[in-house]
N, C-alpha and C positions, 0 to 999 in steps of 0.2 A: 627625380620625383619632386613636383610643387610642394607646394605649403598645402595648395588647396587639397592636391592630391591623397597627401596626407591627414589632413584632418576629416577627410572622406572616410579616409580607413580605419582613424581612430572613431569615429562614431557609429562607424558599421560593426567593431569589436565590442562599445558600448551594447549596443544593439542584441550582439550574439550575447554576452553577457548577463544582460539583463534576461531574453530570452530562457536564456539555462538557469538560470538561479527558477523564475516559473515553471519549470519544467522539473527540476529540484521539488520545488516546494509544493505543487501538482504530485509528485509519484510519492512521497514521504506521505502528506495527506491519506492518498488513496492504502497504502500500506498501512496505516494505523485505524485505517474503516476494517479492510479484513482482517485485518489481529486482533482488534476490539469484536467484531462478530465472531472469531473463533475464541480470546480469551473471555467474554462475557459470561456465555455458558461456560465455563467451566469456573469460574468463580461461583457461581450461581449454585453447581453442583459442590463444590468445597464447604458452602454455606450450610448444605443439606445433609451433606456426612458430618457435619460437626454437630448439628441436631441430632444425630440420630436417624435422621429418614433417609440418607442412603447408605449401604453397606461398603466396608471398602473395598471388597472386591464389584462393585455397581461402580464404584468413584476410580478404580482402576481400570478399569474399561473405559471410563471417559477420557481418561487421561491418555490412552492408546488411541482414541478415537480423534484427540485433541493434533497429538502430535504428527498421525498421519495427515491431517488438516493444514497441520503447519510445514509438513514438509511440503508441499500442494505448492503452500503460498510460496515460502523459497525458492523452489525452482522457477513459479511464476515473475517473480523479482530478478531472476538469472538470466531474464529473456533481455533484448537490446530495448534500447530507450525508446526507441523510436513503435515499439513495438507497445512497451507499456503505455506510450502517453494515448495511442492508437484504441484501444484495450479500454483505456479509462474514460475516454471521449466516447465512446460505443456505448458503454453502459451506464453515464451520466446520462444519455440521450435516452438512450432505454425508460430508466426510472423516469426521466419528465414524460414520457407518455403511458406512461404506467395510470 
């Protein structure tokens, strides 16, 4: 194997490297959109039983409601990569023609 051959290789590793680290930091992003849309309301609701205006069996409900939400998302995350970045690209596209 060359020199040149080699330095082909180490920049095409750069390459995949760099790649994955966006791909990284694309599905993290996108994970913290749906855990912020699933934990918002329920903070929201926390705020309202501690008022008074909701009961805590209304605020345990939520919180059943929160969790089946959140197993959703987990398993969603459980799916392959190629899958999620696929997934996230689909519905970025979506909201722009929204």
């Amino acid at each position: 194997m060359g020199l040149y051959t080699f330095l082909k290789i180490d920049k095409s590793r750069e390459k995949i490297k760099e790649q994955r680290k966006k791909e990284r930091e694309c599905i993290a992003a996108y994970y913290d959109r749906r855990m912020r849309a699933l934990l918002d309301p329920l903070y929201d609701d926390f705020q309202k039983w501690k008022r008074g205006d909701l009961s805590h069996d209304e605020l345990s409900d939520r919180i059943h409601e929160f969790h089946t939400g959140n197993q959703k998302v987990y398993s969603l995350f459980c799916q392959n990569r190629e899958f999620l970045l696929f997934l996230i690209e689909w519905e970025n596209q979506t909201e722009v023609t929204k």
